[in-house]
VEXDREN-2710 file (C-alpha; in Angstrom, 1 decimal):
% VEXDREN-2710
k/r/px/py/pz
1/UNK/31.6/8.6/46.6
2/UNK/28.6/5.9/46.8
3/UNK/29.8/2.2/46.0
4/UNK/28.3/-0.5/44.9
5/UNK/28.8/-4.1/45.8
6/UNK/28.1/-6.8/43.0
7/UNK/25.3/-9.0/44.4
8/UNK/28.3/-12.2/44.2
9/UNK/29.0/-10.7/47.8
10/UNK/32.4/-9.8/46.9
11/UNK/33.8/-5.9/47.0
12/UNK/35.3/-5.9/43.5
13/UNK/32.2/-3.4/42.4
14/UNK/34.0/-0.6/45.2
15/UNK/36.8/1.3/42.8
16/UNK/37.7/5.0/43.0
17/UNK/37.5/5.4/38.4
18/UNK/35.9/3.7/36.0
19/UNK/36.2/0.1/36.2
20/UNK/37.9/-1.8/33.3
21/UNK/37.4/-4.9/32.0
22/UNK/39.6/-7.6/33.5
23/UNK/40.5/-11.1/32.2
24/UNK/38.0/-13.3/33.4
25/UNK/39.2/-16.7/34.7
26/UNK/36.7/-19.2/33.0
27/UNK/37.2/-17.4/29.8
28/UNK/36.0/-14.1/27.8
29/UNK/35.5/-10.8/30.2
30/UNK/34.0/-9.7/33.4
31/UNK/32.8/-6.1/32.1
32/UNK/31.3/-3.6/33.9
33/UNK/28.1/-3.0/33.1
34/UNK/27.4/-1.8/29.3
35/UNK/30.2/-3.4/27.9
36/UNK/29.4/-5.2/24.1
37/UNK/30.8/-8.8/24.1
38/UNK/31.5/-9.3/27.8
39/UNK/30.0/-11.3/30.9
40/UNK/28.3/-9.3/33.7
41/UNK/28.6/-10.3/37.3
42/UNK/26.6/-7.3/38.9
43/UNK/22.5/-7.6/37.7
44/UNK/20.2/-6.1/39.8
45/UNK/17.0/-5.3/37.1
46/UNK/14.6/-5.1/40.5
47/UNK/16.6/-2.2/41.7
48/UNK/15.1/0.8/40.4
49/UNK/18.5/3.0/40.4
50/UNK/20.8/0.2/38.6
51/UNK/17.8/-0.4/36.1
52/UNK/17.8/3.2/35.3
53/UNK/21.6/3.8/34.9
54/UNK/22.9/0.9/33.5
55/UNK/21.0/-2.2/33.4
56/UNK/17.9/-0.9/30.6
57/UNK/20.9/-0.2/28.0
58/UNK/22.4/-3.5/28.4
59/UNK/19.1/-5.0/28.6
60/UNK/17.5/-3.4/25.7
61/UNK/20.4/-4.1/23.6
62/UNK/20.6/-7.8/24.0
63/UNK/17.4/-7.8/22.8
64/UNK/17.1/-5.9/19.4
65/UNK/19.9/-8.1/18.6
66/UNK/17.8/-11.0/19.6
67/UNK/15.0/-9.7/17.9
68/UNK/16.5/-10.6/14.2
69/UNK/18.0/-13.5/15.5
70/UNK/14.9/-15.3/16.6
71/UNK/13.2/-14.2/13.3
72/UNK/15.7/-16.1/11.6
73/UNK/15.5/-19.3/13.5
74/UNK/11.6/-19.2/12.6
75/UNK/12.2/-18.7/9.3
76/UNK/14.5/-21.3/8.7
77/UNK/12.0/-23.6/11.0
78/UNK/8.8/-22.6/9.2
79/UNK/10.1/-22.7/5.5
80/UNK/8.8/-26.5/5.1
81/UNK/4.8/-25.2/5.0
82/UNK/6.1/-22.7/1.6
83/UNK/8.0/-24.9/0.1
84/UNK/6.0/-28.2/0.2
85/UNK/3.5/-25.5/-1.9
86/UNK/6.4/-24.9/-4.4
87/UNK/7.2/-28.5/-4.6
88/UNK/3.8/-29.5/-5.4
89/UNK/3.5/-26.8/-8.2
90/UNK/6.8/-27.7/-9.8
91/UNK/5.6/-31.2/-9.7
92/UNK/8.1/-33.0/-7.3
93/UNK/7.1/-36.9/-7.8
94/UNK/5.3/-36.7/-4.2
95/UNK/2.0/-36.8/-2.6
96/UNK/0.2/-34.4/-0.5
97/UNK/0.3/-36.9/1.8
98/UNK/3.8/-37.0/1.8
99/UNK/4.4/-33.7/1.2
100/UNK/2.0/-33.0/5.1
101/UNK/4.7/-35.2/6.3
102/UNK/7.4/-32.9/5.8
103/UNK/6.0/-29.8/7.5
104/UNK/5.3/-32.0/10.2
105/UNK/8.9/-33.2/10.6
106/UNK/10.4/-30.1/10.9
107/UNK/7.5/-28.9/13.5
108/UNK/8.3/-32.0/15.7
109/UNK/12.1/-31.6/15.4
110/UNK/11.7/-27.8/16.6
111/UNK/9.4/-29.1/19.5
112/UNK/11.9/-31.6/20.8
113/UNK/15.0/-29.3/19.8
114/UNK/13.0/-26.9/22.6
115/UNK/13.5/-29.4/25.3
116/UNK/17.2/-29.2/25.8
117/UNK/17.6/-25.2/24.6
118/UNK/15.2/-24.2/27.3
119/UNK/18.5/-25.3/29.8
120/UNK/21.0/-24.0/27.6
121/UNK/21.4/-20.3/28.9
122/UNK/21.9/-21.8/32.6
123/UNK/24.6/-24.1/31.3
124/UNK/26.2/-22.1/29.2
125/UNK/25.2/-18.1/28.4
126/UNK/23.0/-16.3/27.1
127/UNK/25.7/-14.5/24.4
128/UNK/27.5/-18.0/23.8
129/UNK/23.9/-19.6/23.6
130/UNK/22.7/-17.3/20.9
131/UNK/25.7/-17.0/18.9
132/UNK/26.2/-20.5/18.5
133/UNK/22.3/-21.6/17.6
134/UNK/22.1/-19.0/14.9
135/UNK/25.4/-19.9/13.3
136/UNK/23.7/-23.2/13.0
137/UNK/21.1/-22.3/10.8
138/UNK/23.4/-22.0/8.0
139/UNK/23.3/-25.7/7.5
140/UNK/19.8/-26.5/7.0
141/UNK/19.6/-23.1/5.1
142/UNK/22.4/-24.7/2.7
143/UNK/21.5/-28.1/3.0
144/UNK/17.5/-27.5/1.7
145/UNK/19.2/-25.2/-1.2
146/UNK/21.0/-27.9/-2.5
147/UNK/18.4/-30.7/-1.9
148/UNK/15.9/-28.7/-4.0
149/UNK/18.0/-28.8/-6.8
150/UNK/17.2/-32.4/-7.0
151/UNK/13.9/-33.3/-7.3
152/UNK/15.1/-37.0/-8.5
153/UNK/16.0/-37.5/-4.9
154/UNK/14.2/-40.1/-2.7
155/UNK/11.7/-38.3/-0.2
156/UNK/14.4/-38.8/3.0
157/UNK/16.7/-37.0/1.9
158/UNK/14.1/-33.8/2.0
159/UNK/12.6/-35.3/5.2
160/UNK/16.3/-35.1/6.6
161/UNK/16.2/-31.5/5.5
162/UNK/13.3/-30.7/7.4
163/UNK/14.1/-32.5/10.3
164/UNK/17.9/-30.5/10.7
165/UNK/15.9/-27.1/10.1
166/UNK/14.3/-27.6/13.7
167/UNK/17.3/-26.3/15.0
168/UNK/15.8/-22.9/14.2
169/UNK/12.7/-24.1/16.4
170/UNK/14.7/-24.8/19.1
171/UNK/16.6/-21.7/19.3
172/UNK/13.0/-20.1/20.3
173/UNK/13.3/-21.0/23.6
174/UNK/16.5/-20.4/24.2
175/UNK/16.5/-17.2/23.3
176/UNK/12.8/-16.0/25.4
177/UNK/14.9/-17.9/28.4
178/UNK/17.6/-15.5/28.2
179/UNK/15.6/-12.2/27.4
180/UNK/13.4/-13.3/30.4
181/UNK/16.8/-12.8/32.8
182/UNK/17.5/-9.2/31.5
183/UNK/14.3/-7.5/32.8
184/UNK/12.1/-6.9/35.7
185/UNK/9.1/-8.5/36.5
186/UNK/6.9/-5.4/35.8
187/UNK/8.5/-5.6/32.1
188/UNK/8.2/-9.1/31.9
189/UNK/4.9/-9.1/29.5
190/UNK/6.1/-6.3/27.5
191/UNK/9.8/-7.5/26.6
192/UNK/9.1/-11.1/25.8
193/UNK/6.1/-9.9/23.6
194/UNK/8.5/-8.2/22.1
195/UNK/11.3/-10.5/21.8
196/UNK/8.7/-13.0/20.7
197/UNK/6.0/-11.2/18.7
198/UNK/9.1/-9.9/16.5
199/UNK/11.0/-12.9/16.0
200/UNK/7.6/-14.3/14.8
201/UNK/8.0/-12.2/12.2
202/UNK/10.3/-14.4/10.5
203/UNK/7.3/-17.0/10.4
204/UNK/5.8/-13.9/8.0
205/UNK/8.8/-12.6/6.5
206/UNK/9.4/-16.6/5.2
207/UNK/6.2/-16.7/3.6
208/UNK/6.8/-13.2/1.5
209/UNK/10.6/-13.3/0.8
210/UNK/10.5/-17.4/-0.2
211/UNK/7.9/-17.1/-3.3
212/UNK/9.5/-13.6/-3.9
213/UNK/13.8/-14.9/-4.5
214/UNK/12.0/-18.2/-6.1
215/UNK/11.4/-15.7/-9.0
216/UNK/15.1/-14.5/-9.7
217/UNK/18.5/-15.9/-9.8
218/UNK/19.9/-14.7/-6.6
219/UNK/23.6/-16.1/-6.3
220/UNK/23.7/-16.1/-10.6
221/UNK/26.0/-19.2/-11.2
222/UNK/26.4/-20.2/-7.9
223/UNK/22.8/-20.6/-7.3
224/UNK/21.7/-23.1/-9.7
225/UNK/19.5/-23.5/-12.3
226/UNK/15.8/-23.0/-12.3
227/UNK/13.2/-24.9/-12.8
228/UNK/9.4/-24.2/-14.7
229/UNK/5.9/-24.0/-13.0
230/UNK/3.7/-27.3/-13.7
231/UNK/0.8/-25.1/-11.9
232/UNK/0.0/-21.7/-11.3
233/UNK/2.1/-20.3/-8.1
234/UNK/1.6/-17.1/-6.4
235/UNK/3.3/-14.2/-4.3
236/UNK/1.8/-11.6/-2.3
237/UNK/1.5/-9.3/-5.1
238/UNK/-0.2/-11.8/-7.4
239/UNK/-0.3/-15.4/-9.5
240/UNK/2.6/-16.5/-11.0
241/UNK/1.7/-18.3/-14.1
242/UNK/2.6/-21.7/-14.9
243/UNK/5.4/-22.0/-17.0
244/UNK/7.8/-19.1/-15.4
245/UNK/11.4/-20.4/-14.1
246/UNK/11.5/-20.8/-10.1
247/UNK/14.7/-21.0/-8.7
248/UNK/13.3/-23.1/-5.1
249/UNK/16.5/-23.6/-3.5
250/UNK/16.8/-20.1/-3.1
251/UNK/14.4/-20.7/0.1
252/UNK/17.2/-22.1/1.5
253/UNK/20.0/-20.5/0.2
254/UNK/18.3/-16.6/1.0
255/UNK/19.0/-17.2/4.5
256/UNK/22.2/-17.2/4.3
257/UNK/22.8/-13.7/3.7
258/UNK/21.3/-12.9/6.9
259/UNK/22.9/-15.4/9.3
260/UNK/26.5/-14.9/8.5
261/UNK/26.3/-10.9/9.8
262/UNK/23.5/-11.9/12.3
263/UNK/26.3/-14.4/13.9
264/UNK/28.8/-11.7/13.7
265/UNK/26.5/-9.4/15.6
266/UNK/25.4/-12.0/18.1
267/UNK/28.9/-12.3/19.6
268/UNK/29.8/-8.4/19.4
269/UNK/26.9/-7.0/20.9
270/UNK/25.2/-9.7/23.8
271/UNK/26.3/-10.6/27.1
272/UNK/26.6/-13.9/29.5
273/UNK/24.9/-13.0/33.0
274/UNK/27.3/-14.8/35.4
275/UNK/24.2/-14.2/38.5
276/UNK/21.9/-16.4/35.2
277/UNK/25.4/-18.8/34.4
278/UNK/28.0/-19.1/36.6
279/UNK/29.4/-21.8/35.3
280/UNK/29.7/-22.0/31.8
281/UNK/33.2/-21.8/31.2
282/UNK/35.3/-20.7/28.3
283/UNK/33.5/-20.5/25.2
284/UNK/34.7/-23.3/23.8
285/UNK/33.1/-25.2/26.6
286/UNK/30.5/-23.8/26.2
287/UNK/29.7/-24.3/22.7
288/UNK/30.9/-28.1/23.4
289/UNK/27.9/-28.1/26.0
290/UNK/25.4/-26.5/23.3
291/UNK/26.6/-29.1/20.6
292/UNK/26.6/-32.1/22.7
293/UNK/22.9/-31.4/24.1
294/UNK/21.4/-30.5/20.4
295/UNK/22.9/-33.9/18.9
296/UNK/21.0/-35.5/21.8
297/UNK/18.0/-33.8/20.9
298/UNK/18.0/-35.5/17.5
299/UNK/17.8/-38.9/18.9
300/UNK/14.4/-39.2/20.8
301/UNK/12.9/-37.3/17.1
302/UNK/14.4/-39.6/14.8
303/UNK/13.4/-42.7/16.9
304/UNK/9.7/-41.2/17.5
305/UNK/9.6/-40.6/13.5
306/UNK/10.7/-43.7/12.7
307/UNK/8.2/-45.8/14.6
308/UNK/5.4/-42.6/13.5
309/UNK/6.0/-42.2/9.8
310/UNK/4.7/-45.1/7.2
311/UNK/6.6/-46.8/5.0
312/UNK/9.3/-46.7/3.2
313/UNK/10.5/-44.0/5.7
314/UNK/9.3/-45.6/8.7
315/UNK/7.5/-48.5/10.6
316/UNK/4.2/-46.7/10.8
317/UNK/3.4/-48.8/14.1
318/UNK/2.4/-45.3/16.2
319/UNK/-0.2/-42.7/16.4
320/UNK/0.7/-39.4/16.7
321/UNK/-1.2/-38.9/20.2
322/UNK/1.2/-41.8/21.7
323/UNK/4.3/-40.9/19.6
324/UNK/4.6/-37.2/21.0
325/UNK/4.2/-38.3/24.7
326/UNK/6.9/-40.8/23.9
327/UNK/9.3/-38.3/22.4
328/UNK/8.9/-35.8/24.9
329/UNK/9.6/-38.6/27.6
330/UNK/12.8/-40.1/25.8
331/UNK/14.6/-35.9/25.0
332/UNK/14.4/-35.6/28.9
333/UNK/15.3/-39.1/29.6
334/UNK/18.1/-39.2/27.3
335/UNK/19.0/-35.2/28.8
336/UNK/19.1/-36.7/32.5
337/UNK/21.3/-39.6/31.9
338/UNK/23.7/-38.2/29.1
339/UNK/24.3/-35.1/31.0
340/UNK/27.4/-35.5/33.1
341/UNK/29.8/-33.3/35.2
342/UNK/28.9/-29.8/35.9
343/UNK/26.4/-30.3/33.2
344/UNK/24.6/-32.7/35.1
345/UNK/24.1/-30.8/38.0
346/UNK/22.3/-28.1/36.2
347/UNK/20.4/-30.2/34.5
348/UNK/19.0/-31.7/37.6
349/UNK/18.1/-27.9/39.3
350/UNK/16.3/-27.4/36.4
351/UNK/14.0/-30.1/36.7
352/UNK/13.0/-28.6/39.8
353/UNK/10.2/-27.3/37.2
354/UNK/8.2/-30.3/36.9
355/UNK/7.7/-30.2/40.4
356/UNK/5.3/-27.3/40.3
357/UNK/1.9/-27.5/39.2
358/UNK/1.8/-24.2/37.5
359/UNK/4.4/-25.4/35.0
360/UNK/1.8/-28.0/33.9
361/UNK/-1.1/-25.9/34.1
362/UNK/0.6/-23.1/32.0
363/UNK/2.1/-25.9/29.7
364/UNK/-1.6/-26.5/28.2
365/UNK/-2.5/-22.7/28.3
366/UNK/0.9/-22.1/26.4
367/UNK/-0.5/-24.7/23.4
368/UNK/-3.6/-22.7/23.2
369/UNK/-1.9/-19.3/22.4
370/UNK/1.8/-20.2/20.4
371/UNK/0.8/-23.8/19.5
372/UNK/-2.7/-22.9/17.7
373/UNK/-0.1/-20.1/16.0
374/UNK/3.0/-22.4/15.2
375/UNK/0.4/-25.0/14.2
376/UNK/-2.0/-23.0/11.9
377/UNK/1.5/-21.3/10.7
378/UNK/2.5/-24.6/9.5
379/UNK/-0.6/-25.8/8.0
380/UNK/-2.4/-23.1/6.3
381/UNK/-0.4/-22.7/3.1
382/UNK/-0.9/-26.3/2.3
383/UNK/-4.6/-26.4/3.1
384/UNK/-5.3/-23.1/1.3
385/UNK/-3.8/-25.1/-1.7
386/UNK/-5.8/-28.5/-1.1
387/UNK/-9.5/-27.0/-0.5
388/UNK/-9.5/-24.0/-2.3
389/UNK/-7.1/-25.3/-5.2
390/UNK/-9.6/-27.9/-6.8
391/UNK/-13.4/-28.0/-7.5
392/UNK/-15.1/-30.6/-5.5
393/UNK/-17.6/-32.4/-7.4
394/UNK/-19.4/-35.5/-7.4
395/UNK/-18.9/-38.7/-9.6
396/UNK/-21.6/-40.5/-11.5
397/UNK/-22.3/-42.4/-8.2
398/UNK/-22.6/-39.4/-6.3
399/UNK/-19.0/-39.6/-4.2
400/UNK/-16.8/-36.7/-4.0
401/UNK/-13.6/-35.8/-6.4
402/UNK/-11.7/-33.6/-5.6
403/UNK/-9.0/-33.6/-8.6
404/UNK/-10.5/-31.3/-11.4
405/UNK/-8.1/-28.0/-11.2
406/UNK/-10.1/-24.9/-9.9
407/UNK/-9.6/-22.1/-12.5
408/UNK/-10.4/-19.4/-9.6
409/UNK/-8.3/-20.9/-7.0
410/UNK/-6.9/-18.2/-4.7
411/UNK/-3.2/-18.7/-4.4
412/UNK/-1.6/-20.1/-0.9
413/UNK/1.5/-17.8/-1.3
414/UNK/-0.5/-15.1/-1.9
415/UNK/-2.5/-15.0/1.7
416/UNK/-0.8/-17.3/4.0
417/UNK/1.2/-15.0/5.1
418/UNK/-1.3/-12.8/6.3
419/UNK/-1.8/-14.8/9.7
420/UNK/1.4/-14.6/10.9
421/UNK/1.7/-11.7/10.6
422/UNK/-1.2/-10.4/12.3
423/UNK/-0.2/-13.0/15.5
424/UNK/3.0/-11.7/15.8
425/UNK/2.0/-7.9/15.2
426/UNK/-0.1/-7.9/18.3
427/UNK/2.2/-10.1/20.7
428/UNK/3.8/-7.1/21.6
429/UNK/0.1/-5.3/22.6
430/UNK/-1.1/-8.6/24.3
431/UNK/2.1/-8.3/26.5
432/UNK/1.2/-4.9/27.1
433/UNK/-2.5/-5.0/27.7
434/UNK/-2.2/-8.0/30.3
435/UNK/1.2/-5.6/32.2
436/UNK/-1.5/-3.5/32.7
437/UNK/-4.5/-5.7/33.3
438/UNK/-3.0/-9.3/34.4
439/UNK/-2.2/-12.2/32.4
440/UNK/-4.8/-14.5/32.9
441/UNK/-8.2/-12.8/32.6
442/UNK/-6.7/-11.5/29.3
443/UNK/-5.9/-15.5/28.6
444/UNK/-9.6/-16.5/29.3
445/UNK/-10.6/-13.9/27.2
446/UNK/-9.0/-14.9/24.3
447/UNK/-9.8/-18.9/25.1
448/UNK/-13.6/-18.6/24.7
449/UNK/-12.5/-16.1/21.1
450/UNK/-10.3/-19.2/19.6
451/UNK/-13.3/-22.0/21.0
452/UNK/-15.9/-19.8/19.2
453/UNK/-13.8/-18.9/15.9
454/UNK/-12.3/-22.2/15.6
455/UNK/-16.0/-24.2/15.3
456/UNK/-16.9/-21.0/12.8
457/UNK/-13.9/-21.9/10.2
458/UNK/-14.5/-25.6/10.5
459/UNK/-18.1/-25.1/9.6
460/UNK/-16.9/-23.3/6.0
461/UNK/-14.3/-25.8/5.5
462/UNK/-17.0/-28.4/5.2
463/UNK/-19.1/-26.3/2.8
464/UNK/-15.9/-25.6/0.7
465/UNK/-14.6/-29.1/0.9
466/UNK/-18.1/-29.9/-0.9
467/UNK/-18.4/-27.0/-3.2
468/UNK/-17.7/-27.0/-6.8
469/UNK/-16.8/-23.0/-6.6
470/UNK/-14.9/-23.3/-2.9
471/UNK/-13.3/-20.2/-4.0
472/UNK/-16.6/-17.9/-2.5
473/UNK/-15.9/-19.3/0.9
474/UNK/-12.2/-18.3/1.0
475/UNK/-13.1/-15.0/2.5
476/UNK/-15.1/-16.1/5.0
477/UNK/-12.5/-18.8/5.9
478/UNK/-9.5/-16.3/5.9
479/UNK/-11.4/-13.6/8.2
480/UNK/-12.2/-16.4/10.5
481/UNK/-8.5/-17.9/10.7
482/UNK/-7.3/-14.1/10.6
483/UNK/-9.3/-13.8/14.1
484/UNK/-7.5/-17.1/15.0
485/UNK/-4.7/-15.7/14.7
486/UNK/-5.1/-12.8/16.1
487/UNK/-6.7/-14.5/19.5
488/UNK/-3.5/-16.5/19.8
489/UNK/-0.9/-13.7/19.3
490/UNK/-2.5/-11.9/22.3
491/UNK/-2.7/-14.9/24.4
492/UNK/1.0/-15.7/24.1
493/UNK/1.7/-12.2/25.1
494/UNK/-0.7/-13.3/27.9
495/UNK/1.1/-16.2/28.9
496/UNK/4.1/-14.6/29.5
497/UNK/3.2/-12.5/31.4
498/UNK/1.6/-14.8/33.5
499/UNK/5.1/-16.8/33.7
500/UNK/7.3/-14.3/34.6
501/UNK/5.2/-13.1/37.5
502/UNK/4.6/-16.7/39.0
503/UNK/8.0/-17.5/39.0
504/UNK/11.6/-16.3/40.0
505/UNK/14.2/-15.8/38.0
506/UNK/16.1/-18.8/38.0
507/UNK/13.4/-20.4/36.9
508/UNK/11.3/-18.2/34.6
509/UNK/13.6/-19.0/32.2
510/UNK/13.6/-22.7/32.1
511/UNK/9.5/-22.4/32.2
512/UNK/9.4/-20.4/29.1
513/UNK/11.5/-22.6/27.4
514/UNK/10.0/-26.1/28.2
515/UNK/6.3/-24.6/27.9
516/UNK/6.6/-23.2/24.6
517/UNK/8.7/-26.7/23.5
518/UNK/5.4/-28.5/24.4
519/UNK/3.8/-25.8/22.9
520/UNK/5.7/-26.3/19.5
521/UNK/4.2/-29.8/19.2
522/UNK/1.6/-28.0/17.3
523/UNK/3.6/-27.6/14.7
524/UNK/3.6/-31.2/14.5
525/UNK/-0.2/-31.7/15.1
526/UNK/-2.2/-29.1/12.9
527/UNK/-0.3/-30.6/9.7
528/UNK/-1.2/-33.7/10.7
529/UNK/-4.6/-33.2/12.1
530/UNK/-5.8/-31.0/9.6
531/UNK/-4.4/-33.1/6.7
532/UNK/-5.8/-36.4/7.8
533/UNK/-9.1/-35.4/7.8
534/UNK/-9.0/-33.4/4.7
535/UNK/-7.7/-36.9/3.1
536/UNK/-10.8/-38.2/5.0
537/UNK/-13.3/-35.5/3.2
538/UNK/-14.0/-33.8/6.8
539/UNK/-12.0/-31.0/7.5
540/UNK/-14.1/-29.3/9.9
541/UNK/-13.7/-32.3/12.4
542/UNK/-10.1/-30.8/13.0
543/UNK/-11.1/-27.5/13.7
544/UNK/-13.7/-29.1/16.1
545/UNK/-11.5/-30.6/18.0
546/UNK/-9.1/-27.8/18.6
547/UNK/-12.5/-25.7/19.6
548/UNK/-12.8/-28.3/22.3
549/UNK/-9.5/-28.3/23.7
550/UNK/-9.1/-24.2/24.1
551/UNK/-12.9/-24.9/25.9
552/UNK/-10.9/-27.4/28.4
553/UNK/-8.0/-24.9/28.6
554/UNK/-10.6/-22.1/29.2
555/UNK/-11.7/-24.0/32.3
556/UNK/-8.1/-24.8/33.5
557/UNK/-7.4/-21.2/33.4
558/UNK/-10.3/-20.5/35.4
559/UNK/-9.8/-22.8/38.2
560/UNK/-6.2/-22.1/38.5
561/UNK/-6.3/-18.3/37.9
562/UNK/-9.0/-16.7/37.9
563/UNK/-11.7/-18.2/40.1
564/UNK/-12.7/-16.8/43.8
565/UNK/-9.9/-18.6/46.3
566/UNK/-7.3/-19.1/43.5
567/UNK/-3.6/-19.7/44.8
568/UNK/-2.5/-16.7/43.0
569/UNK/-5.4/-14.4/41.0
570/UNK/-5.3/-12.9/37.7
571/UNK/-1.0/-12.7/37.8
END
């Protein structure tokens, strides 16, 4: 009878029955192949004959259960741009400007929570890993519910919210790092797409299940009391009139009657690759690792924030374009020199990374695609609300209000959801189409889309912005973001693809996971961006300036990529 011998070198795979799984000595199981729960030694995805017999099933299945997962984390990350909405029509005693801030909190603490999870499955599993960051969510998901109760409380205490639910925009790259390691190469485009495209779902699946339990009493007793619409509000079916009870903390408190059997099923049904992570040790260790290197994350965010944000909450004594370069700088500073043992060691091979230039170059193609779509994600419900809510009409000396209520407003909660779901829909088919065709002519395709679109929606947001009936531009504006959306949900696919072919897979992994944490600053930004200049009366000048950068990116991908004498063409 044929043998085969594990790739560790060692002739444990040679056995005349079925092998068995056997204590392992770091802790949990070496399994054979298939088994739920356990850690594999033997993965050999490039070999045709092991793919076909064992290593799909195994594969597959660690990712359908990090499909739902991953949705989950995005939910829990994204909530902040539906329920600023809420909180502005239930009349919380905040700003706009203030309530921007908070969607922009929890899009920088996802970013930076990216940095240290795109080393996690190395240094400690992908099942451990995965387990570990999804039974995290439960805290912000409780935390927010009970904060929302409250809207007495001082604005920290909800900015403290937002920033804790970044854990679920961290997991993101974690969890692509780990899929990455279960597949070949030649499936590379189509099982991240997948992985991500779905788990962007939750970004969708936020923005129609958060307005929907806001209308009923969920937990009864144990969920609180509810609240009445100041303003009109709005679900995908419809307006909700002012004066109905909302129960708001159920967008916090829904989640977590996904998370607790999600957990469960996380740590039944995935595996630890012991060729990915051969050192993890037992799972307590492991989880130690995981904790240790999240709290670390939290330090070089709150820091950035508190120098970024104006007062009372901060010093206001940054810009945004110095305090996200800064942040980024101190979560890998503060990673090399807290890391220590074992710990350490990985750390430092996996900043092997930022040693080759097709990190950086993919880095910036990586914002055009998932940054323009975590960015936009974040932003759109609040701008929907802010342009198309009021009518914009001139004073007696001719300057622009923009208080008086619109009557024929369109409703945020009703169409922001829309977006998403059309980017993650078709990350999936962008994987797909650039399997077939390569990555990168299918990214400079979609570049010179997003320039094109991105000057056509800024151009109606100035006419609506100055329109007493803005409402008869919000078709025109939703098409226009709709294509946006759709551009980038093809490109990510795009840029995986283009990731898992130009590098092995030791390092695939850690490249997915700090790209799309770069990539995740645009959670941060689009708030920002697109709310400062709407407080300035031009709201086009944002879109103009993301038009320009995916023209610069268009030409990075070109030079690198695509044009005659490239390193590597069209991968």
């Amino acid at each position: 009878m044929a043998t085969t011998k594990p790739i560790d070198g060692t002739d444990a795979g040679r056995r005349a029955g079925p092998p068995q799984a056997r204590p392992d000595p770091l802790g949990g199981s070496v399994a054979v192949p298939g088994d739920r729960g356990a850690d594999v030694h033997d993965w050999r995805p490039e070999d045709d004959t092991f793919w076909e017999g064992t290593g799909k099933k195994i594969a597959y299945r660690n990712l359908w259960i990090s499909v739902p997962a991953l949705l989950c984390g995005f939910a829990v990350w994204g909530m902040w741009g539906i329920i600023t909405v809420q909180m502005l029509n239930l009349g919380f005693p905040f700003t706009q400007a203030e309530l921007f801030t908070l969607t922009a909190i929890a899009g920088i603490a996802g970013a930076t929570m990216r940095i240290p999870a795109s080393f996690l499955i190395r240094l400690a599993g992908g099942r451990n890993t995965i387990f570990l960051t999804t039974a995290m969510l439960l805290a912000p998901a409780i935390g927010t519910g009970i904060a929302l109760q409250h809207p007495e409380w001082p604005l920290w205490v909800f900015q403290l919210m937002a920033l804790w639910s970044g854990v679920g925009g961290g997991n993101f790259a974690s969890s692509m790092s780990n899929i990455s390691t279960f597949f070949p190469k030649r499936l590379q485009g189509t099982a991240l797409g997948l992985n991500a495209g779905l788990g962007n779902f939750g970004v969708t699946t936020m923005q129609i299940v958060i307005p929907l339990v806001m209308t009923v009493g969920l937990l009864g007793s144990f969920g609180g009391e509810p609240m009445t619409l100041v303003k009109d509000s709005g679900w995908i079916f419809g307006r909700i009139a002012a004066g109905t009870p909302t129960w708001i903390q159920n967008a916090g408190f829904a989640w977590v009657l996904s998370l607790v059997p999600l957990s469960v099923l996380c740590w039944w049904g995935m595996n630890n690759l012991k060729t990915v992570s051969p050192n993890t040790g037992s799972p307590l260790t492991a989880f130690a690792k995981i904790t240790y290197l999240y709290t670390l994350a939290f330090v070089p965010a709150i820091f950035m924030l508190w120098l970024y944000l104006p007062a009372p909450t901060g010093l206001g004594v940054l810009s945004m374009w110095v305090a996200i370069p800064l942040d980024i700088v101190l979560a890998l500073l503060v990673m090399k020199l807290a890391a220590f043992g074992e710990m350490k060691e990985g750390v430092t091979k996996q900043f092997a990374i930022f040693r080759n230039k097709h990190t950086w170059s993919l880095t910036a193609l990586y914002i055009v695609t998932f940054g323009s779509f975590i960015g936009f994600s974040m932003a759109l419900p609040l701008a929907i609300t802010v342009i198309f809510g009021f009518q914009h009409v001139p004073d007696a000396a001719g300057v622009l209000q923009h208080t008086l209520k619109n009557p024929n407003a369109p409703s945020a909660l009703t169409y922001a959801w829309i977006g998403p779901f059309v980017g993650a829909a078709v990350r999936p088919l962008g994987g797909w189409i650039s399997d077939k065709l390569g990555g990168s002519i299918v990214t400079q395709v979609i570049s010179a889309v997003m320039a094109a679109a991105s000057v056509a929606v800024g151009y109606v947001m100035m006419q609506a912005y100055a329109s007493p009936t803005p409402e008869q531009y919000f078709p025109m504006f939703l098409g226009l973001f709709m294509l946006l959306f759709f551009a980038s949900g093809i490109g990510n696919g795009s840029t995986f693809r283009t990731i898992g072919v130009l590098f092995d897979r030791t390092q695939a992994g850690p490249v997915l996971g700090w790209t799309s944490a770069v990539a995740a600053y645009g959670a941060f930004i689009a708030p920002v961006v697109i709310g400062a200049q709407i407080k300035a009366g031009t709201p086009q000048f944002a879109m103009y300036g993301f038009a320009a950068f995916y023209a610069v990116c268009l030409l990075l991908n070109w030079w690198f990529y695509l044009r005659p004498g490239a390193d590597v063409k069209n991968p």
